[in-house]
VMD Tcl script that draws the C-alpha trace (Angstrom):
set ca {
  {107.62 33.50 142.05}
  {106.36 33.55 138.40}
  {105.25 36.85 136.68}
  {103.69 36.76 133.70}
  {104.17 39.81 131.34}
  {106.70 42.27 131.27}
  {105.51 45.48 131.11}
  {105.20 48.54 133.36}
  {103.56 46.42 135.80}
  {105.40 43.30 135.52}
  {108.77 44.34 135.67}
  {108.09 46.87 138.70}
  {107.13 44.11 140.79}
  {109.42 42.13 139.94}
  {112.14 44.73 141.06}
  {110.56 44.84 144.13}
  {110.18 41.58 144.60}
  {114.37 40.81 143.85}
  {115.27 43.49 145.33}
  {113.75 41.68 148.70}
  {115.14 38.59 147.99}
  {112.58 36.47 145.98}
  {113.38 34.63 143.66}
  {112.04 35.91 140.29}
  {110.99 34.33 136.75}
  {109.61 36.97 134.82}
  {108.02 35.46 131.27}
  {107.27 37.87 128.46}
  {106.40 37.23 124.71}
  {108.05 40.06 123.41}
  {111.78 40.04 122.57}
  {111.58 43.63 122.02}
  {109.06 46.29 122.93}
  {107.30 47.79 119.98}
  {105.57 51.42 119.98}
  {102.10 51.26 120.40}
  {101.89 55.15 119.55}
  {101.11 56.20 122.65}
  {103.48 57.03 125.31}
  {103.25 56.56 129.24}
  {101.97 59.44 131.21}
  {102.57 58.67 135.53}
  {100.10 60.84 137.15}
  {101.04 62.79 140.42}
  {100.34 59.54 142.90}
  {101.22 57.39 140.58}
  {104.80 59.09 140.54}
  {104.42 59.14 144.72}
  {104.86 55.16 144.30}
  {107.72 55.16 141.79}
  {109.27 56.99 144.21}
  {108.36 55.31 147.22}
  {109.44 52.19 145.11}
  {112.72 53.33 144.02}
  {112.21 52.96 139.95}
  {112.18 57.28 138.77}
  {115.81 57.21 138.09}
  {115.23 53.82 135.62}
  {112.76 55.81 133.49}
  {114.21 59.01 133.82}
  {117.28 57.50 132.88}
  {115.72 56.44 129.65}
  {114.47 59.27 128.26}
  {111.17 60.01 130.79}
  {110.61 63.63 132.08}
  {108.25 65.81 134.46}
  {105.38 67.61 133.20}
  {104.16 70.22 135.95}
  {101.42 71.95 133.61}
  {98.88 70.74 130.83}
  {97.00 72.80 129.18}
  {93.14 71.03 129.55}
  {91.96 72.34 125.99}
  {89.31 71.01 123.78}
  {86.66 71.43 121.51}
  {83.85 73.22 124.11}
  {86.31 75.47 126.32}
  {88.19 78.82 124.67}
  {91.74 78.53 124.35}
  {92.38 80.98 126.77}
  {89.92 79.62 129.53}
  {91.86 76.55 128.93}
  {95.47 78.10 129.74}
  {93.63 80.05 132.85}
  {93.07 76.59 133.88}
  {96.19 75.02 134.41}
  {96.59 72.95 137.37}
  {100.20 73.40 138.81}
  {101.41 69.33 138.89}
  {104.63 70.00 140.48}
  {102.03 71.23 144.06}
  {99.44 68.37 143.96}
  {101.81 66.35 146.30}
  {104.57 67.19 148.80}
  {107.93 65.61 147.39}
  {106.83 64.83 143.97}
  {107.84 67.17 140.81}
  {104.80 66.81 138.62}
  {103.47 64.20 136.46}
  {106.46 61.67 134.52}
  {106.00 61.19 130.68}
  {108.38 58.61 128.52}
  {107.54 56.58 125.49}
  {106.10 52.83 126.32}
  {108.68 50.80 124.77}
  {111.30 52.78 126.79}
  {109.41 52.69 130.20}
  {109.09 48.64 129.48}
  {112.49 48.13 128.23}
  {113.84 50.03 131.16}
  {111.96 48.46 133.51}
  {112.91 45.31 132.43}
  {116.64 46.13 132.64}
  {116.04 46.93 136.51}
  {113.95 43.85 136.87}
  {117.55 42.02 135.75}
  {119.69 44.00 137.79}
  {118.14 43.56 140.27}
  {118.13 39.84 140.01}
  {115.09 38.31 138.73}
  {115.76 35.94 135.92}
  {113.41 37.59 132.79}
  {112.95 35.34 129.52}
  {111.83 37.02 126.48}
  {110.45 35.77 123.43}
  {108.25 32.88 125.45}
  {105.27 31.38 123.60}
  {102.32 29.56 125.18}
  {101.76 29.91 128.93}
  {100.17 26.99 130.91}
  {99.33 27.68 134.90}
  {98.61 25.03 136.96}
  {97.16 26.38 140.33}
  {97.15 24.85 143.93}
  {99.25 25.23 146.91}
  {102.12 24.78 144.76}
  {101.52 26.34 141.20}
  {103.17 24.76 138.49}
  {104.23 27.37 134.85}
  {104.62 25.77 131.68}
  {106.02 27.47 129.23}
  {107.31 27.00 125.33}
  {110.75 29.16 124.89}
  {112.62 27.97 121.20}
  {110.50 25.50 120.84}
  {111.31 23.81 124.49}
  {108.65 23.62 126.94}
  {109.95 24.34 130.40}
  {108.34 24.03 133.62}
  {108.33 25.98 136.88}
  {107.43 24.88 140.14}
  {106.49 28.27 142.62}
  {104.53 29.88 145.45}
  {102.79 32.99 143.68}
  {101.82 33.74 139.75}
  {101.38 37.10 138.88}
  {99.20 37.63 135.56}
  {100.84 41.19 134.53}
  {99.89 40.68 130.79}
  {97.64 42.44 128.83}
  {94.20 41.71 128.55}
  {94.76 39.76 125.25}
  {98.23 38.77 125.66}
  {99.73 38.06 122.08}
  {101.48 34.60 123.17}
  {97.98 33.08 124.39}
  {95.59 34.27 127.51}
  {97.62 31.58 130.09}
  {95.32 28.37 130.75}
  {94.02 27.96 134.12}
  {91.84 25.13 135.95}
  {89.61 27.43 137.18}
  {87.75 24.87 139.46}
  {91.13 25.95 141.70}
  {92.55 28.81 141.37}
  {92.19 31.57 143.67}
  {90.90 34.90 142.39}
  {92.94 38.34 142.38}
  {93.23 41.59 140.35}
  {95.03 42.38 137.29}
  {98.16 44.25 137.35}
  {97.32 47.15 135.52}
  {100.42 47.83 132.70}
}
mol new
graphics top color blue
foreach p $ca { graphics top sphere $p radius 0.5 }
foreach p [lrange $ca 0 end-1] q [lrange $ca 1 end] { graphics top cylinder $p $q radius 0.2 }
display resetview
């Protein structure tokens, strides 16, 4: 299996995916994360799958940490409305200690890191991505200035929107139409 981009979203499923055996190529443009000033905030349920999925110790271990209160204010609602108003995270679901914050480049990095461990094969720094659908999808991909090609059963577009290394070309007259990983 071929994932391409390796974010939040990328990364996680490729964990999962190694950790059940698969065999994992995980391509991402970036050889190292940069901030995007903005961090990662993991609502309640979104927590309730990093659990269920086994990845909370990877970002907590990197920095992340529970929020169980935010304080909604704004420019319409008093100040102290606002604090009357806080909604206890750490009680919106059984088992799960409020909402997880951590910077993006730390969440990705450490993501990534599992995603090795736990045996999928990630290659950083690629440049243009080429995707070949059918039965049996063929990846090509430039890494220093060497285009290699993959032969799989399942792509995974995990990049953003606009990846920087090139949207990945696709006959559309075959390919077979999912979602987006969200990252």
């Amino acid at each position: 299996m071929v994932v391409v981009g390796d974010g939040i979203a990328g990364s996680s499923l490729a964990t999962v995916l190694a950790r059940d055996g698969y065999q994992v190529v995980v391509l991402e443009r970036q050889t190292t994360y940069r901030d995007k000033v903005r961090g990662e905030w993991l609502a309640c349920w979104g927590v309730a799958e990093l659990l269920r999925l086994d990845l909370e110790h990877a970002l907590l271990d990197a920095g992340g940490c529970y929020v169980t209160q935010v304080v909604p204010y704004d420019e319409v609602t008093d100040p102290t409305q606002a604090e009357a108003a806080v909604p206890p995270l750490d009680q919106m679901l059984p088992g799960v200690p409020g909402a997880l914050d951590i910077g993006h480049p730390e969440a990705s990095e450490a993501l990534t890191q599992t995603a090795a461990e736990a045996g999928a094969t990630v290659v950083r720094g690629v440049g243009d991505v080429e995707i070949e659908p059918g039965d049996a999808p063929v990846v090509r991909y430039e890494h220093d200035d060497v285009i290699h090609e993959l032969r799989c059963r399942l792509v995974v577009n995990c990049a953003a929107p606009r990846p920087p290394f090139g949207r990945p070309r696709l006959d559309n007259r075959r390919a077979r139409r999912g979602g987006r990983c969200p990252d």
